[in-house]
C-alpha positions in Angstrom: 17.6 0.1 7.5 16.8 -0.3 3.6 17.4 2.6 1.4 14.5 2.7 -0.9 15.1 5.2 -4.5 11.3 6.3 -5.9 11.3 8.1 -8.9 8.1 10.2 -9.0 8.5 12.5 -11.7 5.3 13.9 -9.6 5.6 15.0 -6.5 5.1 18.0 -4.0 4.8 20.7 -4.1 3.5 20.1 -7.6 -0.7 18.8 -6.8 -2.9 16.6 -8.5 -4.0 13.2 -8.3 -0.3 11.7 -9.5 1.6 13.9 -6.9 -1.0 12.8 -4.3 -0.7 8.9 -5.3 3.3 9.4 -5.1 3.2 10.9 -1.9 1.4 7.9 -0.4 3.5 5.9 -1.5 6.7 7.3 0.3 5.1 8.3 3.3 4.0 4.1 3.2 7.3 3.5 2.5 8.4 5.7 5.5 5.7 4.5 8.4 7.2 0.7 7.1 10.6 1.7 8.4 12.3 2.6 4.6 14.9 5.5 4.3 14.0 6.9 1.1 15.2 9.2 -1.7 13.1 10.8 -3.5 14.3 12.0 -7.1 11.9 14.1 -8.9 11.5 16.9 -11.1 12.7 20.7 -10.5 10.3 23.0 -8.3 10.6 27.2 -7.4 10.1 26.0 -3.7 11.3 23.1 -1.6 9.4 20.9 0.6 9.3 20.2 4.4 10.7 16.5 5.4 8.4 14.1 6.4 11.2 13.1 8.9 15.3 12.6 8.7 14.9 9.6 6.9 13.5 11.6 3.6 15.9 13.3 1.0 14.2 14.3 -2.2 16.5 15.5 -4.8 15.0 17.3 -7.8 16.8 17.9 -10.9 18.4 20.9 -12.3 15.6 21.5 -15.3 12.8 19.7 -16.5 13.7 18.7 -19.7 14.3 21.0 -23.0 10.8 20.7 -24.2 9.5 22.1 -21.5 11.8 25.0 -20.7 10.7 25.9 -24.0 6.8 25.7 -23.3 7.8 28.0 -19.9 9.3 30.8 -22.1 5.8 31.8 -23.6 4.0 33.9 -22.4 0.9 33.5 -20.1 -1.2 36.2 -21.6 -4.6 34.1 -23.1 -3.8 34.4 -26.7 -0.2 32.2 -25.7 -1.8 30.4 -23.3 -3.8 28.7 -26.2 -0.7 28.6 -28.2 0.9 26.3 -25.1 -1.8 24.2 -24.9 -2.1 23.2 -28.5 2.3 22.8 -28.5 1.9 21.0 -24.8 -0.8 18.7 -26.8 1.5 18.0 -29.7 4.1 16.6 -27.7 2.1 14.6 -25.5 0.4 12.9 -29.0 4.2 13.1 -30.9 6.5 11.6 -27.6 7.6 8.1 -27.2 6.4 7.0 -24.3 5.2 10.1 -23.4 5.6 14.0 -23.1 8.4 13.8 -20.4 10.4 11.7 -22.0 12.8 14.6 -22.3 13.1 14.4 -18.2 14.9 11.4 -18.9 17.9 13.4 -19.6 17.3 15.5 -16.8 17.4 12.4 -14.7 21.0 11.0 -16.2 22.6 14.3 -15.5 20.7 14.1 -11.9 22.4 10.7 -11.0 26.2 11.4 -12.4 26.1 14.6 -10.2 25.2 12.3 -7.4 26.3 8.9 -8.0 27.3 8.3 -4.8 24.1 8.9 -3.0 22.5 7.0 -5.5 24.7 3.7 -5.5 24.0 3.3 -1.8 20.4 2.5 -2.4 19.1 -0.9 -1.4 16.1 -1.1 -4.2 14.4 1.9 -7.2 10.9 2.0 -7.4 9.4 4.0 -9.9 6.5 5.4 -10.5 3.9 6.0 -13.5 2.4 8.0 -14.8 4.3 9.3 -16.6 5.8 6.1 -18.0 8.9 7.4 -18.2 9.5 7.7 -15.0 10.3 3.6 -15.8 12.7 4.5 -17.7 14.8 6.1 -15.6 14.6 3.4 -12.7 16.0 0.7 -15.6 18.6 3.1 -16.5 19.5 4.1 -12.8 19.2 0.1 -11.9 21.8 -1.0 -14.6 24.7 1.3 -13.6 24.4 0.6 -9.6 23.4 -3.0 -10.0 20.0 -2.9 -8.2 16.7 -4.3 -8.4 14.0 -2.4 -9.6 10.4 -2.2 -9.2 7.3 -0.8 -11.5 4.5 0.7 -9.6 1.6 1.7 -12.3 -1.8 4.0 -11.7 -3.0 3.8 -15.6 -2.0 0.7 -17.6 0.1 1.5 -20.2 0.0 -0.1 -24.2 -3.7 -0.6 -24.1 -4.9 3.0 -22.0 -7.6 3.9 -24.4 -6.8 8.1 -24.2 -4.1 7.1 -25.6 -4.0 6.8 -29.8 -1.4 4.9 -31.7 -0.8 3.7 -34.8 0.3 0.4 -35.4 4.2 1.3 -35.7 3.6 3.4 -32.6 1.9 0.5 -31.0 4.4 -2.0 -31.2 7.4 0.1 -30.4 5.5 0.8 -27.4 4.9 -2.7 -26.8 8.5 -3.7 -27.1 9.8 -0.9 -24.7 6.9 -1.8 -22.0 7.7 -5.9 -22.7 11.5 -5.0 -21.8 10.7 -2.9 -19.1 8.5 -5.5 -17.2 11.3 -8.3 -18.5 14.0 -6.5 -16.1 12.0 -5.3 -13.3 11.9 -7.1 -10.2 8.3 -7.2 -9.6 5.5 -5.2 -10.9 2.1 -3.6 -9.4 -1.0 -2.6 -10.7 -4.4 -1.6 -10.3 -7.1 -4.2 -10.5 -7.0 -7.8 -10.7 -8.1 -7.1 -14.3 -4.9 -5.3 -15.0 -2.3 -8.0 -13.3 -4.4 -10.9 -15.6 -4.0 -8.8 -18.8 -0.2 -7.8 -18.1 0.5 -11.8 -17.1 -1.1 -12.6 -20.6 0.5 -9.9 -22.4 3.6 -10.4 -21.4 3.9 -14.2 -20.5 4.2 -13.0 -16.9 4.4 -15.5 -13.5 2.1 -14.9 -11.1 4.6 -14.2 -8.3 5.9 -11.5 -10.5 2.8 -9.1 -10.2 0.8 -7.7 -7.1 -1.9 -5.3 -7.1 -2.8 -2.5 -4.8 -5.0 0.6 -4.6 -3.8 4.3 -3.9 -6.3 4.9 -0.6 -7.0 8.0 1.4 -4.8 9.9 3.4 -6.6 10.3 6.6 -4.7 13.6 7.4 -6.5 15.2 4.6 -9.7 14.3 5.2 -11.8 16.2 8.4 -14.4 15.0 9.8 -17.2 17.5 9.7 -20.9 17.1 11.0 -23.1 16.2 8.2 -24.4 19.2 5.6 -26.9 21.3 7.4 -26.8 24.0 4.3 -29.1 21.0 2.2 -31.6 21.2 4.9 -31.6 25.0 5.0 -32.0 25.2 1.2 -33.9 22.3 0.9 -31.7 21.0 -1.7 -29.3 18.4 -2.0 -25.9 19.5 -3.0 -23.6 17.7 -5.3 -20.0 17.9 -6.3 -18.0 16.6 -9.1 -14.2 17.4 -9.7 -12.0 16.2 -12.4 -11.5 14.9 -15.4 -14.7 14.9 -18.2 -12.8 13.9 -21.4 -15.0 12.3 -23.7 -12.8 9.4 -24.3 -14.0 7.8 -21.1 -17.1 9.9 -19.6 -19.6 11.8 -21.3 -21.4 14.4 -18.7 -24.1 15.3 -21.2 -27.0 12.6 -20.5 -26.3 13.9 -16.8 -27.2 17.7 -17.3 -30.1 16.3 -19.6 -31.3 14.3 -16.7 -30.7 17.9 -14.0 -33.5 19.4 -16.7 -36.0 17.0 -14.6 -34.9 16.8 -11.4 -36.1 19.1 -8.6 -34.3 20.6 -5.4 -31.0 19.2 -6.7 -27.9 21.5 -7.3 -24.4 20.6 -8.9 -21.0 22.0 -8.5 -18.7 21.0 -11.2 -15.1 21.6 -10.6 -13.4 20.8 -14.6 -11.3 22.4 -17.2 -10.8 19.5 -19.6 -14.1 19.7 -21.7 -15.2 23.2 -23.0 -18.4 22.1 -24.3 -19.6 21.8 -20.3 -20.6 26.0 -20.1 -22.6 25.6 -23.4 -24.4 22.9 -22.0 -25.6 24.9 -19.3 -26.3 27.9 -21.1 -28.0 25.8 -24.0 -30.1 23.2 -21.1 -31.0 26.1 -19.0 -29.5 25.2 -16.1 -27.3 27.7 -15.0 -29.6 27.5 -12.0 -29.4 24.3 -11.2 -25.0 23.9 -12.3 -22.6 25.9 -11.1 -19.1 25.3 -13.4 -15.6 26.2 -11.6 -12.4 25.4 -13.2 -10.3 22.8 -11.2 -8.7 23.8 -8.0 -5.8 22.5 -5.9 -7.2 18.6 -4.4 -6.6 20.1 -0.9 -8.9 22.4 -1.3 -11.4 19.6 -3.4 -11.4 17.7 -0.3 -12.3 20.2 2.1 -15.4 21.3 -0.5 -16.5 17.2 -0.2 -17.3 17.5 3.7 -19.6 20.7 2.7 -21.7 18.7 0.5 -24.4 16.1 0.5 -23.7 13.3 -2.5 -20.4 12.8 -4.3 -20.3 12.4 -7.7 -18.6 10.2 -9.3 -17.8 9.3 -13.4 -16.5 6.1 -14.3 -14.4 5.1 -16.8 -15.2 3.0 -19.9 -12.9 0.2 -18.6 -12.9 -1.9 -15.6 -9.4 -1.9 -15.4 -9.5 1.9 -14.0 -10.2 2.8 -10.7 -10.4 6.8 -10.0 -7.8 8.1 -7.5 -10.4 10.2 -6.3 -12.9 7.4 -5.4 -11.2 6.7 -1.8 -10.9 10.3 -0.9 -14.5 10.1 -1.7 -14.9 7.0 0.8 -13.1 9.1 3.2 -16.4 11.4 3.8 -18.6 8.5 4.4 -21.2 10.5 2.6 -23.1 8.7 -0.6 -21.4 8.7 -3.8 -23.0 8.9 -6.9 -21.2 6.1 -9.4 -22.3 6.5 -12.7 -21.1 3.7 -14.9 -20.1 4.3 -18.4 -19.0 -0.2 -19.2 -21.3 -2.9 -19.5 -18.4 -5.2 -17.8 -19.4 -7.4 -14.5 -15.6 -7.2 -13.4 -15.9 -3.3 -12.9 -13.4 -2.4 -10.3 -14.7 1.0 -9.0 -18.1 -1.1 -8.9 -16.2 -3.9 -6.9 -14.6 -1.4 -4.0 -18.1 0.9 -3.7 -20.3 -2.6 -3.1 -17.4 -3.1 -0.5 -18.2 0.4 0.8 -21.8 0.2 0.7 -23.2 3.5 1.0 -23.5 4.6 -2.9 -26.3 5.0 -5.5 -25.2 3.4 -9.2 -26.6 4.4 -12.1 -26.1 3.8 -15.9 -24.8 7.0 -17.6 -28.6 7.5 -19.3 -31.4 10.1 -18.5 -33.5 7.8 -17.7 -31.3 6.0 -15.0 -30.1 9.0 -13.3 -33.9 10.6 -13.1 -35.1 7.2 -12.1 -32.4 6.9 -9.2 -31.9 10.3 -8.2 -35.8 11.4 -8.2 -35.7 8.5 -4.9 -32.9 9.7 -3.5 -34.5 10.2 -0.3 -35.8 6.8 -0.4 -32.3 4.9 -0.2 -30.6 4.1 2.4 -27.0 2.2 2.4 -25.3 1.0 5.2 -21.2 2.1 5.4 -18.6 -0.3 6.1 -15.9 0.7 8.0 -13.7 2.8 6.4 -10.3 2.2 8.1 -9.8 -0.3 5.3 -9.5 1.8 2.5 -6.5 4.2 4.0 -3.3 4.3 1.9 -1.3 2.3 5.1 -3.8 -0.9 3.8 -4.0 -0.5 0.6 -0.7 0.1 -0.5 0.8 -2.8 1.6 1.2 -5.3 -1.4 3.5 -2.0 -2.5 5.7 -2.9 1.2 5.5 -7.0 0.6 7.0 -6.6 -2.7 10.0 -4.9 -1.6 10.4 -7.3 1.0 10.5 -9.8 -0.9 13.2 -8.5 -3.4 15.2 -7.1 -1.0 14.8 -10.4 0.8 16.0 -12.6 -2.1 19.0 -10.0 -3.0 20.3 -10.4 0.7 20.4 -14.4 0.5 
Protein backbone atom coordinates (compact mmCIF):
# COMPACT_ATOMS: atom_id res chain seq x y z
CA UNK A 1 0.00 0.00 0.00
CA UNK A 2 1.37 3.63 -0.99
CA UNK A 3 1.89 6.14 1.72
CA UNK A 4 0.63 9.27 0.46
CA UNK A 5 1.91 12.87 2.69
CA UNK A 6 -0.86 15.86 2.06
CA UNK A 7 -0.04 18.99 3.44
CA UNK A 8 -3.31 20.88 4.04
CA UNK A 9 -2.50 23.70 6.12
CA UNK A 10 -6.48 23.55 6.19
CA UNK A 11 -8.11 20.97 7.56
CA UNK A 12 -10.63 19.74 10.26
CA UNK A 13 -11.73 20.64 12.66
CA UNK A 14 -10.96 24.08 11.26
CA UNK A 15 -14.37 24.70 8.50
CA UNK A 16 -14.62 26.56 5.46
CA UNK A 17 -14.57 25.96 1.88
CA UNK A 18 -10.39 25.14 1.89
CA UNK A 19 -10.85 22.64 4.89
CA UNK A 20 -13.79 21.13 3.02
CA UNK A 21 -11.81 20.84 -0.42
CA UNK A 22 -8.82 19.26 1.63
CA UNK A 23 -10.93 16.81 3.21
CA UNK A 24 -12.08 15.44 -0.11
CA UNK A 25 -9.20 15.04 -1.18
CA UNK A 26 -7.88 12.63 1.54
CA UNK A 27 -10.92 10.88 2.04
CA UNK A 28 -10.41 10.29 -2.19
CA UNK A 29 -7.20 9.41 -1.44
CA UNK A 30 -8.38 6.88 1.24
CA UNK A 31 -11.54 5.15 -0.73
CA UNK A 32 -8.49 4.66 -3.74
CA UNK A 33 -6.66 2.46 -1.35
CA UNK A 34 -3.78 5.29 -0.10
CA UNK A 35 -2.44 5.28 3.58
CA UNK A 36 -2.14 8.83 4.19
CA UNK A 37 -0.61 11.45 6.61
CA UNK A 38 -1.97 14.27 7.05
CA UNK A 39 0.29 17.24 8.30
CA UNK A 40 -1.51 20.26 9.13
CA UNK A 41 -1.71 23.15 11.30
CA UNK A 42 -2.24 23.03 15.34
CA UNK A 43 -6.01 22.74 16.63
CA UNK A 44 -7.52 22.89 20.69
CA UNK A 45 -9.38 19.51 19.66
CA UNK A 46 -8.38 16.44 17.69
CA UNK A 47 -10.26 14.74 15.08
CA UNK A 48 -11.95 11.21 14.70
CA UNK A 49 -10.01 8.87 11.98
CA UNK A 50 -11.59 8.26 8.90
CA UNK A 51 -10.08 4.71 9.35
CA UNK A 52 -6.50 3.11 10.52
CA UNK A 53 -5.00 4.07 7.47
CA UNK A 54 -5.22 8.04 8.51
CA UNK A 55 -2.60 9.80 10.78
CA UNK A 56 -2.82 13.55 10.82
CA UNK A 57 -0.12 15.24 12.55
CA UNK A 58 -0.48 18.93 13.38
CA UNK A 59 2.22 21.10 14.48
CA UNK A 60 3.17 22.42 17.70
CA UNK A 61 2.13 26.32 16.87
CA UNK A 62 0.95 28.11 14.01
CA UNK A 63 3.49 30.25 13.19
CA UNK A 64 4.87 33.53 15.29
CA UNK A 65 2.63 35.90 13.54
CA UNK A 66 -0.17 34.41 14.47
CA UNK A 67 0.40 33.47 18.09
CA UNK A 68 0.77 37.08 18.23
CA UNK A 69 -2.69 37.97 16.51
CA UNK A 70 -4.24 35.19 19.23
CA UNK A 71 -2.86 37.22 22.25
CA UNK A 72 -5.36 40.18 21.60
CA UNK A 73 -8.07 40.45 22.91
CA UNK A 74 -11.58 39.55 21.41
CA UNK A 75 -13.53 42.41 22.90
CA UNK A 76 -14.91 44.51 19.54
CA UNK A 77 -12.62 47.49 19.79
CA UNK A 78 -9.44 44.58 19.38
CA UNK A 79 -11.28 42.65 17.28
CA UNK A 80 -10.98 45.58 14.69
CA UNK A 81 -7.49 46.05 15.66
CA UNK A 82 -6.87 42.14 14.45
CA UNK A 83 -8.55 42.49 11.49
CA UNK A 84 -6.71 45.50 10.18
CA UNK A 85 -3.02 43.64 11.58
CA UNK A 86 -4.49 40.03 10.08
CA UNK A 87 -4.99 42.35 6.74
CA UNK A 88 -1.51 43.81 6.85
CA UNK A 89 0.11 40.58 6.72
CA UNK A 90 -1.86 38.96 4.28
CA UNK A 91 -1.07 42.31 1.74
CA UNK A 92 2.87 42.46 3.40
CA UNK A 93 3.70 38.31 3.25
CA UNK A 94 5.57 36.60 0.49
CA UNK A 95 3.50 34.23 -0.76
CA UNK A 96 1.09 34.72 1.59
CA UNK A 97 0.08 35.32 5.36
CA UNK A 98 1.09 31.75 6.56
CA UNK A 99 4.23 31.78 5.28
CA UNK A 100 5.34 31.82 8.95
CA UNK A 101 3.72 28.08 9.21
CA UNK A 102 6.56 27.21 7.15
CA UNK A 103 8.67 27.08 10.11
CA UNK A 104 6.22 25.39 11.98
CA UNK A 105 6.29 22.72 9.38
CA UNK A 106 10.38 22.29 9.44
CA UNK A 107 10.29 21.82 13.14
CA UNK A 108 7.12 19.45 12.48
CA UNK A 109 9.20 17.12 10.11
CA UNK A 110 12.74 17.00 12.24
CA UNK A 111 10.56 15.84 15.31
CA UNK A 112 9.27 13.20 13.04
CA UNK A 113 11.55 12.38 10.38
CA UNK A 114 11.12 8.98 10.47
CA UNK A 115 7.45 8.83 9.83
CA UNK A 116 7.96 11.24 7.26
CA UNK A 117 10.78 9.56 5.12
CA UNK A 118 8.61 6.45 4.77
CA UNK A 119 6.20 8.27 2.59
CA UNK A 120 5.77 6.96 -1.01
CA UNK A 121 4.75 10.61 -2.60
CA UNK A 122 3.73 14.70 -0.86
CA UNK A 123 0.92 16.29 -2.15
CA UNK A 124 0.17 19.64 -1.12
CA UNK A 125 -2.34 21.69 -1.10
CA UNK A 126 -3.28 25.46 -1.81
CA UNK A 127 -4.51 27.76 -0.79
CA UNK A 128 -2.58 28.89 1.04
CA UNK A 129 0.38 28.71 -1.37
CA UNK A 130 2.63 27.95 1.10
CA UNK A 131 1.51 25.03 1.85
CA UNK A 132 3.92 24.35 -1.62
CA UNK A 133 6.37 25.25 0.06
CA UNK A 134 6.65 23.02 2.48
CA UNK A 135 6.04 19.80 0.19
CA UNK A 136 9.39 21.08 -1.91
CA UNK A 137 11.16 21.45 1.25
CA UNK A 138 9.80 18.10 2.84
CA UNK A 139 10.45 16.42 -0.90
CA UNK A 140 14.22 17.47 -1.04
CA UNK A 141 15.38 16.05 2.39
CA UNK A 142 13.48 12.40 1.89
CA UNK A 143 14.01 12.33 -1.82
CA UNK A 144 10.38 12.12 -2.93
CA UNK A 145 8.28 13.24 -5.63
CA UNK A 146 5.90 15.90 -5.05
CA UNK A 147 2.78 16.99 -6.35
CA UNK A 148 0.84 20.60 -6.44
CA UNK A 149 -2.86 20.50 -6.16
CA UNK A 150 -4.26 24.29 -6.64
CA UNK A 151 -8.13 25.66 -5.87
CA UNK A 152 -7.20 29.55 -6.82
CA UNK A 153 -4.42 30.08 -9.38
CA UNK A 154 -1.74 31.74 -8.02
CA UNK A 155 0.58 34.89 -9.85
CA UNK A 156 -2.34 36.23 -11.77
CA UNK A 157 -5.51 35.78 -8.86
CA UNK A 158 -6.84 39.14 -9.34
CA UNK A 159 -7.68 39.71 -5.14
CA UNK A 160 -4.47 39.68 -5.03
CA UNK A 161 -2.31 43.23 -5.63
CA UNK A 162 1.30 43.37 -6.43
CA UNK A 163 3.64 45.56 -7.56
CA UNK A 164 5.96 44.79 -10.11
CA UNK A 165 9.01 43.69 -7.77
CA UNK A 166 6.34 41.70 -5.78
CA UNK A 167 5.12 40.24 -9.09
CA UNK A 168 8.09 38.83 -10.34
CA UNK A 169 9.46 37.48 -7.09
CA UNK A 170 6.31 35.77 -7.00
CA UNK A 171 6.67 34.51 -10.42
CA UNK A 172 10.07 33.11 -9.89
CA UNK A 173 9.09 31.20 -6.66
CA UNK A 174 5.80 29.76 -8.37
CA UNK A 175 8.11 29.02 -11.83
CA UNK A 176 10.49 26.89 -9.38
CA UNK A 177 7.87 25.41 -7.64
CA UNK A 178 5.96 23.93 -10.72
CA UNK A 179 9.80 23.24 -12.23
CA UNK A 180 10.29 20.52 -9.30
CA UNK A 181 7.03 19.14 -8.81
CA UNK A 182 6.07 15.99 -10.27
CA UNK A 183 2.84 16.90 -11.71
CA UNK A 184 0.47 19.66 -11.16
CA UNK A 185 -3.51 20.10 -11.01
CA UNK A 186 -5.79 22.86 -11.45
CA UNK A 187 -9.05 24.06 -11.87
CA UNK A 188 -10.33 24.71 -15.42
CA UNK A 189 -8.97 23.91 -18.59
CA UNK A 190 -8.48 27.65 -18.69
CA UNK A 191 -6.07 27.45 -15.81
CA UNK A 192 -3.82 24.23 -17.12
CA UNK A 193 -3.56 26.35 -20.76
CA UNK A 194 -2.42 29.51 -18.95
CA UNK A 195 0.04 27.70 -16.45
CA UNK A 196 1.53 25.49 -19.72
CA UNK A 197 2.06 28.98 -21.38
CA UNK A 198 3.39 30.58 -18.42
CA UNK A 199 5.56 28.37 -17.49
CA UNK A 200 6.62 26.45 -20.78
CA UNK A 201 4.78 23.51 -19.25
CA UNK A 202 4.22 19.81 -21.24
CA UNK A 203 0.97 18.73 -21.41
CA UNK A 204 1.53 15.48 -19.52
CA UNK A 205 2.69 17.55 -16.68
CA UNK A 206 -0.74 19.18 -15.77
CA UNK A 207 -4.31 17.65 -15.10
CA UNK A 208 -7.37 19.30 -14.03
CA UNK A 209 -10.02 18.34 -11.66
CA UNK A 210 -12.96 19.82 -9.70
CA UNK A 211 -13.53 19.69 -5.80
CA UNK A 212 -17.32 18.01 -6.06
CA UNK A 213 -19.83 17.25 -3.35
CA UNK A 214 -19.61 15.16 -0.57
CA UNK A 215 -22.70 13.12 -0.67
CA UNK A 216 -22.55 12.53 3.20
CA UNK A 217 -23.29 16.17 3.64
CA UNK A 218 -25.97 16.65 1.64
CA UNK A 219 -29.71 15.18 2.80
CA UNK A 220 -32.19 14.69 0.73
CA UNK A 221 -35.22 16.56 1.76
CA UNK A 222 -38.72 16.78 0.03
CA UNK A 223 -38.91 19.92 -1.94
CA UNK A 224 -39.73 23.45 0.10
CA UNK A 225 -43.36 23.39 1.17
CA UNK A 226 -42.64 26.83 3.38
CA UNK A 227 -42.59 28.80 -0.43
CA UNK A 228 -45.95 27.43 -1.05
CA UNK A 229 -47.21 28.39 2.40
CA UNK A 230 -45.86 31.89 2.18
CA UNK A 231 -46.33 32.18 -1.34
CA UNK A 232 -42.84 33.29 -1.77
CA UNK A 233 -39.97 31.97 -3.20
CA UNK A 234 -37.06 31.67 -0.87
CA UNK A 235 -33.45 32.37 -1.83
CA UNK A 236 -30.13 31.82 -0.19
CA UNK A 237 -26.73 33.12 -0.76
CA UNK A 238 -23.63 32.40 1.45
CA UNK A 239 -20.20 33.51 1.06
CA UNK A 240 -17.85 35.64 -0.20
CA UNK A 241 -19.24 39.37 -1.69
CA UNK A 242 -15.84 41.13 -2.14
CA UNK A 243 -16.01 43.65 -4.63
CA UNK A 244 -12.97 42.62 -6.42
CA UNK A 245 -14.96 39.86 -8.17
CA UNK A 246 -18.85 40.33 -7.32
CA UNK A 247 -20.69 43.29 -6.79
CA UNK A 248 -24.32 42.41 -4.92
CA UNK A 249 -25.63 45.94 -5.43
CA UNK A 250 -27.43 45.77 -9.03
CA UNK A 251 -29.01 42.57 -7.28
CA UNK A 252 -30.81 44.32 -4.17
CA UNK A 253 -31.67 47.13 -6.83
CA UNK A 254 -33.34 44.58 -8.98
CA UNK A 255 -35.32 42.89 -5.19
CA UNK A 256 -36.77 46.73 -5.14
CA UNK A 257 -39.03 45.34 -8.27
CA UNK A 258 -39.58 42.04 -7.70
CA UNK A 259 -42.61 40.63 -5.81
CA UNK A 260 -43.18 37.48 -3.54
CA UNK A 261 -39.37 36.94 -3.52
CA UNK A 262 -37.31 36.84 -0.23
CA UNK A 263 -33.42 36.55 0.28
CA UNK A 264 -31.23 35.17 2.97
CA UNK A 265 -27.76 36.44 2.80
CA UNK A 266 -25.29 34.57 4.86
CA UNK A 267 -21.79 37.19 4.41
CA UNK A 268 -19.31 39.02 6.56
CA UNK A 269 -16.79 40.24 3.93
CA UNK A 270 -18.63 43.46 2.67
CA UNK A 271 -20.06 45.89 5.22
CA UNK A 272 -21.72 48.12 2.87
CA UNK A 273 -24.52 44.97 2.41
CA UNK A 274 -26.75 46.25 5.81
CA UNK A 275 -26.71 49.83 4.43
CA UNK A 276 -27.95 48.68 1.30
CA UNK A 277 -30.88 47.27 2.84
CA UNK A 278 -31.60 49.96 5.12
CA UNK A 279 -30.95 52.63 2.35
CA UNK A 280 -33.21 50.31 -0.66
CA UNK A 281 -35.83 49.48 1.75
CA UNK A 282 -35.68 46.10 1.77
CA UNK A 283 -35.22 44.88 5.03
CA UNK A 284 -38.41 43.16 4.12
CA UNK A 285 -37.62 41.49 1.35
CA UNK A 286 -33.37 40.68 2.70
CA UNK A 287 -32.60 39.11 5.64
CA UNK A 288 -28.48 39.66 6.32
CA UNK A 289 -26.74 36.84 8.75
CA UNK A 290 -23.09 36.70 9.21
CA UNK A 291 -21.49 33.49 7.78
CA UNK A 292 -22.03 30.26 9.58
CA UNK A 293 -20.19 26.93 9.79
CA UNK A 294 -20.76 25.22 5.82
CA UNK A 295 -22.39 22.25 7.70
CA UNK A 296 -24.83 24.11 8.80
CA UNK A 297 -24.98 26.20 5.04
CA UNK A 298 -25.87 23.03 3.58
CA UNK A 299 -28.50 21.96 5.67
CA UNK A 300 -30.17 25.73 5.22
CA UNK A 301 -29.94 24.89 1.07
CA UNK A 302 -32.48 21.88 1.33
CA UNK A 303 -34.95 24.47 3.21
CA UNK A 304 -34.97 26.70 0.33
CA UNK A 305 -36.35 27.18 -3.13
CA UNK A 306 -33.42 28.75 -5.62
CA UNK A 307 -29.76 28.90 -4.86
CA UNK A 308 -27.94 31.80 -5.45
CA UNK A 309 -25.07 31.93 -6.91
CA UNK A 310 -22.19 35.00 -7.68
CA UNK A 311 -19.62 34.44 -10.13
CA UNK A 312 -16.36 35.52 -10.42
CA UNK A 313 -14.91 38.05 -12.91
CA UNK A 314 -12.69 35.24 -14.40
CA UNK A 315 -13.42 32.07 -16.08
CA UNK A 316 -10.64 30.44 -14.64
CA UNK A 317 -12.69 30.24 -11.05
CA UNK A 318 -15.08 27.88 -10.27
CA UNK A 319 -16.83 28.38 -6.67
CA UNK A 320 -16.36 25.50 -4.27
CA UNK A 321 -19.69 25.98 -3.33
CA UNK A 322 -21.25 25.48 -6.76
CA UNK A 323 -21.41 21.47 -6.43
CA UNK A 324 -22.72 21.49 -3.03
CA UNK A 325 -25.27 23.59 -4.68
CA UNK A 326 -25.73 20.70 -7.43
CA UNK A 327 -26.08 18.42 -4.70
CA UNK A 328 -29.79 19.78 -3.82
CA UNK A 329 -30.93 19.40 -7.39
CA UNK A 330 -32.81 22.59 -6.75
CA UNK A 331 -32.35 25.69 -9.44
CA UNK A 332 -29.43 27.79 -8.97
CA UNK A 333 -29.39 31.25 -9.67
CA UNK A 334 -25.81 31.99 -11.64
CA UNK A 335 -25.27 35.46 -12.05
CA UNK A 336 -22.38 36.15 -14.26
CA UNK A 337 -20.11 38.98 -13.61
CA UNK A 338 -17.34 38.11 -17.25
CA UNK A 339 -18.20 38.59 -20.64
CA UNK A 340 -15.79 35.39 -21.46
CA UNK A 341 -17.47 32.31 -23.58
CA UNK A 342 -14.95 29.83 -21.77
CA UNK A 343 -16.71 30.55 -18.37
CA UNK A 344 -16.17 27.46 -16.34
CA UNK A 345 -18.95 27.72 -13.60
CA UNK A 346 -21.11 28.42 -16.92
CA UNK A 347 -19.56 25.27 -18.53
CA UNK A 348 -20.47 22.65 -15.38
CA UNK A 349 -24.24 24.39 -14.74
CA UNK A 350 -25.13 23.86 -18.71
CA UNK A 351 -23.86 20.28 -17.84
CA UNK A 352 -26.29 20.33 -14.88
CA UNK A 353 -29.12 21.82 -16.51
CA UNK A 354 -31.44 22.99 -14.05
CA UNK A 355 -30.23 26.86 -13.51
CA UNK A 356 -31.47 30.40 -14.45
CA UNK A 357 -28.24 32.72 -15.75
CA UNK A 358 -28.44 36.11 -15.63
CA UNK A 359 -26.02 39.07 -16.23
CA UNK A 360 -25.16 40.86 -13.01
CA UNK A 361 -27.66 44.00 -14.17
CA UNK A 362 -31.16 45.15 -12.92
CA UNK A 363 -32.49 44.69 -15.76
CA UNK A 364 -31.39 40.97 -16.36
CA UNK A 365 -32.15 39.77 -12.96
CA UNK A 366 -35.98 41.51 -13.02
CA UNK A 367 -36.28 40.30 -16.60
CA UNK A 368 -35.36 36.51 -15.55
CA UNK A 369 -36.53 36.33 -12.15
CA UNK A 370 -40.02 38.20 -12.68
CA UNK A 371 -40.60 34.53 -15.07
CA UNK A 372 -39.31 32.48 -12.75
CA UNK A 373 -42.25 30.40 -12.67
CA UNK A 374 -42.25 30.11 -16.25
CA UNK A 375 -38.80 28.11 -16.57
CA UNK A 376 -38.34 24.92 -16.37
CA UNK A 377 -34.83 22.92 -16.68
CA UNK A 378 -34.35 19.53 -16.85
CA UNK A 379 -31.46 17.97 -14.17
CA UNK A 380 -28.83 15.67 -15.19
CA UNK A 381 -27.90 13.20 -13.05
CA UNK A 382 -25.98 14.28 -10.38
CA UNK A 383 -23.83 11.20 -9.41
CA UNK A 384 -21.29 12.84 -11.75
CA UNK A 385 -20.34 15.75 -9.90
CA UNK A 386 -19.35 13.84 -6.38
CA UNK A 387 -15.84 14.37 -5.15
CA UNK A 388 -15.10 10.26 -5.92
CA UNK A 389 -15.45 11.67 -9.89
CA UNK A 390 -14.25 14.66 -9.90
CA UNK A 391 -11.22 14.36 -8.09
CA UNK A 392 -10.04 11.25 -9.93
CA UNK A 393 -7.45 13.01 -12.22
CA UNK A 394 -6.13 13.94 -8.40
CA UNK A 395 -5.74 9.57 -8.07
CA UNK A 396 -4.34 9.17 -11.91
CA UNK A 397 -1.61 11.55 -11.17
CA UNK A 398 -0.26 9.81 -8.34
CA UNK A 399 -0.39 6.67 -10.14
CA UNK A 400 1.38 7.68 -12.59
CA UNK A 401 4.35 9.18 -10.41
CA UNK A 402 4.42 6.55 -8.17
CA UNK A 403 4.32 4.32 -11.24
CA UNK A 404 7.38 5.87 -12.91
CA UNK A 405 9.45 6.13 -9.45
CA UNK A 406 8.87 2.17 -8.96
CA UNK A 407 10.33 1.37 -12.58
Amino acid sequence: MSKILVVSYHYPPYEGSCSDKNKKIVKKLLNSGFEVIVLTKNAISEIDQFSDNLTIIRTAKNGILHKSMDFLPKINPERNKRSKYSKLISDSLIPDSTIDWLCEAKKCFKLNYELFSNVDLILSISSPYSAHLVSSYISKKIDRPFIMVYGDPWIYEPKRKRGFLRYRLEKTMENKLVQEAAKILLITDWNKEKYQEIYNLPDNKVYTYHIGFNPEYIRTTSKSVKSEMNHKLNIIYGGSLDEVHRNPEPFLTAMKQLEHIHLSIYNSDNPKIASMIENYGLSDKVSLFPIIASSEFNELLNQSDALLLFGNKTPFQVPGKLFNYIATEKTIIYVKNNNFDNDGTEEILEEYGNYILVDNSVSSIVAKLSQYKQISNGVSQINKFSYEKTMQPIIDAIGEVIGKTNE
